[in-house]
C-alpha positions as CSV (number, residue, x, y, z in Angstrom):
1,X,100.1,87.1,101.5
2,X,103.0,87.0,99.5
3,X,102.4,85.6,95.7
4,X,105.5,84.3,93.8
5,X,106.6,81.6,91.0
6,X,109.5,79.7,91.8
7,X,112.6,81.4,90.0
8,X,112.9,78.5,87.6
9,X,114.9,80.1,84.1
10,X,112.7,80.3,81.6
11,X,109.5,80.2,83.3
12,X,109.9,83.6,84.9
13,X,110.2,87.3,84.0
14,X,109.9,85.7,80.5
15,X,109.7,89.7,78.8
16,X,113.0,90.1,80.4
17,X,114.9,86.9,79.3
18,X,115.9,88.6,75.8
19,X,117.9,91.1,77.7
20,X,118.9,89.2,80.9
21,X,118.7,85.6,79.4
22,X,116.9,82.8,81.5
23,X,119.2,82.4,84.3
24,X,119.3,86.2,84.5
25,X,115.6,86.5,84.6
26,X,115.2,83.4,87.5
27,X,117.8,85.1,89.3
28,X,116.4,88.7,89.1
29,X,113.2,86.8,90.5
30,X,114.8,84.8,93.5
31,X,116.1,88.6,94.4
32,X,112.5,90.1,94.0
33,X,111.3,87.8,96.6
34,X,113.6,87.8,99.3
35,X,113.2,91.5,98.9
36,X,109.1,91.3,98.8
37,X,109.1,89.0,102.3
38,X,111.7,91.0,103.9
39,X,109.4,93.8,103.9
40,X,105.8,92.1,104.4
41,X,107.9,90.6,107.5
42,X,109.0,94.2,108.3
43,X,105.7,95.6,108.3
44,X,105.0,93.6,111.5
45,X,101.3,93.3,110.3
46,X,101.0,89.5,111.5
47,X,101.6,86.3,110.0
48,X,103.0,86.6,106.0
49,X,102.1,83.4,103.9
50,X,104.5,83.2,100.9
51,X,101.9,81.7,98.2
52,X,104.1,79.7,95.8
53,X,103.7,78.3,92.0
54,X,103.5,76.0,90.8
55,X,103.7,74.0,94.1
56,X,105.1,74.9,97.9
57,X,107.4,71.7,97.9
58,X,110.3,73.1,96.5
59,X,113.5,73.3,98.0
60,X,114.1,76.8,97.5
61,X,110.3,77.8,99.2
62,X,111.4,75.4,101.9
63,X,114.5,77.4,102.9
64,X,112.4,80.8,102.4
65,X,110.0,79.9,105.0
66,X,113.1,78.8,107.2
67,X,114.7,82.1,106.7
68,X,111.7,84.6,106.9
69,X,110.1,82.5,109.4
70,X,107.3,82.5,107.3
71,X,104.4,79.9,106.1
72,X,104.2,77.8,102.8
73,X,100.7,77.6,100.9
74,X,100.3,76.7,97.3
75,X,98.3,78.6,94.3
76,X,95.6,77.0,92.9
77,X,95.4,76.5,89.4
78,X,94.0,78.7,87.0
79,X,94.6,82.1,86.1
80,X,96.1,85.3,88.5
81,X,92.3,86.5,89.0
82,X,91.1,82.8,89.9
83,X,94.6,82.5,92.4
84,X,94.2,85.5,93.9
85,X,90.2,85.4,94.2
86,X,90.5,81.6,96.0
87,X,93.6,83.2,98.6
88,X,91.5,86.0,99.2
89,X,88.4,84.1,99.8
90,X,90.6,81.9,102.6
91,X,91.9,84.4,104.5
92,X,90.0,87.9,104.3
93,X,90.8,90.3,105.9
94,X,93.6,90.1,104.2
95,X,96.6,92.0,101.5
96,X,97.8,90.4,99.1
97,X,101.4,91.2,97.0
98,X,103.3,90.1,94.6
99,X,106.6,89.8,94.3
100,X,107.9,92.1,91.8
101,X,107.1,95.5,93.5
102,X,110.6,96.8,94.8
103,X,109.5,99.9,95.5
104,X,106.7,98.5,98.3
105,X,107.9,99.5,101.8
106,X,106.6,98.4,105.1
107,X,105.0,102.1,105.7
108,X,102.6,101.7,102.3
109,X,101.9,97.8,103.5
110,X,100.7,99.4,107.2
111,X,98.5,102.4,105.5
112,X,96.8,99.8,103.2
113,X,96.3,97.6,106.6
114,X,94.8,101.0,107.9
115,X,92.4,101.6,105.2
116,X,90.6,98.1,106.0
117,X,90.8,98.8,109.1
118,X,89.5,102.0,109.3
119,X,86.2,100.4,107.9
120,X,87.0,100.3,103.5
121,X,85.8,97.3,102.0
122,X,88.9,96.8,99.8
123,X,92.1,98.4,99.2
124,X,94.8,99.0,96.1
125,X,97.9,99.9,95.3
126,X,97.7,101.1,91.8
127,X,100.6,100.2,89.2
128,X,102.6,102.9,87.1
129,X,101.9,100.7,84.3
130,X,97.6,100.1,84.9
131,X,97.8,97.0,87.1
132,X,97.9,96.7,90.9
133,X,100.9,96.1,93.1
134,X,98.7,95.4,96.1
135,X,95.2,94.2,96.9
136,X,93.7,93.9,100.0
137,X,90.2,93.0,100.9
138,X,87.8,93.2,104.6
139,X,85.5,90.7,103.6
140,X,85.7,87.8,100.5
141,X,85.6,89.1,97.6
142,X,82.7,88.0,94.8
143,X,84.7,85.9,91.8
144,X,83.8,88.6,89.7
145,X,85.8,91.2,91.0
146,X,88.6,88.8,89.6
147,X,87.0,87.3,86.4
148,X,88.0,87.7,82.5
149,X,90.1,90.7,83.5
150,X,92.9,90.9,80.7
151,X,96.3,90.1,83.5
152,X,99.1,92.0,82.5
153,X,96.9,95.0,80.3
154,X,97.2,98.5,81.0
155,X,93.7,98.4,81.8
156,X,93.5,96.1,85.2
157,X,93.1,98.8,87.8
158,X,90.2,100.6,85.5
159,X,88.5,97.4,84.8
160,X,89.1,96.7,88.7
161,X,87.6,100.5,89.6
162,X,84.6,99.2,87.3
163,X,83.4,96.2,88.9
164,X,83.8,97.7,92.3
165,X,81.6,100.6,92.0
166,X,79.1,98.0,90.3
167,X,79.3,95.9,93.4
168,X,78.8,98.9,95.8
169,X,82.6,98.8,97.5
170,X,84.4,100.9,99.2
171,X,87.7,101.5,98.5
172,X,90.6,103.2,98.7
173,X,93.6,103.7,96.3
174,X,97.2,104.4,97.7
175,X,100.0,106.5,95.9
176,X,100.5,104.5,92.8
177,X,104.3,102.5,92.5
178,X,106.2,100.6,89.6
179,X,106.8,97.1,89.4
180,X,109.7,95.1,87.5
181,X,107.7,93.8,83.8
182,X,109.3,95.3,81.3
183,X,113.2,96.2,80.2
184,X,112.6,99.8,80.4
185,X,111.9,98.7,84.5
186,X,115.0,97.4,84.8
187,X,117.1,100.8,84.4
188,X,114.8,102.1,87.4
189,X,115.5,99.2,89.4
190,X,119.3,99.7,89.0
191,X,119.0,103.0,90.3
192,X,117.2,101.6,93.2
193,X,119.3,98.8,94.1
194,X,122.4,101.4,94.1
């Protein structure tokens, strides 16, 4: 499962409009997703769902699924943990991405498929910056392994590693990678891209 916003300026990458402006910004996302469901399609792991906000009816989802031969679903409402807890919750087993993760590759999506498979209750890809790039679950989660967790805080993955050793989980953590949040990520991008 694939989550991303629709690349509307000004309602995305919003830390990054005051150095790429809004059109930048929507445009820096519209790249970060054709990037993010070329490689969940790469990794040949089954089916990829592109979850899409604030709706799936767009005409810019619509041509995604065309293109990446891919299916449409649309986020519920609330906040990430609430999204990502009710898309979990419908379709565990399951991994679940975002979108702004360029250095995911199908290799690290397959050895997180491995880890549930090979009988861990959840899986993570741990963020440079103290978030997640990648969660993937065996079974539903419980709500609470989502819940009043403060999105976007360098603390997400330790408050994450909390709540899962409460609840008795298994899991697993992969090499940690950097996502695209702040300005200083877009010099590492660059280098990336060239």
């Amino acid at each position: 499962m694939v989550f991303a916003k629709a690349p509307e300026p000004g309602r995305v990458k919003t830390r990054l409009i005051p150095l790429l402006g809004e059109t930048g910004a929507a445009e820096l996302q519209r790249q970060l997703i054709e990037r993010t469901l070329r490689t969940a399609v790469a990794a040949e792991l089954g089916g990829v769902e592109l979850w899409c906000a604030p709706g799936s009816d767009g005409p810019y989802f619509s041509d995604c699924a065309k293109r990446h031969e891919i299916s449409l679903r649309a986020q519920c409402e609330g906040d990430l943990g609430m999204r990502m807890a009710h898309a979990l919750a419908e379709n565990a087993p399951a991994l679940l991405i975002g979108c702004d993760c360029p250095a995911l590759t199908p290799a690290y999506l397959r050895e997180a498929a491995s880890a549930l498979a090979g009988g861990d209750d959840a899986v993570f890809g741990p963020a440079e910056d103290g978030g997640y790039v990648l969660v993937g679950v065996a079974r539903s989660p419980a709500a609470e392994l989502f819940e009043n967790i403060a999105w976007g805080e360098a603390t997400v993955m330790q408050d994450t590693r909390t709540r899962l050793a409460r609840g008795n989980w298994r899991w697993r953590e992969l090499a940690p990678l950097w996502d695209v949040d702040r300005p200083e990520d877009l010099a590492r991008l660059r280098r990336l891209l060239a």
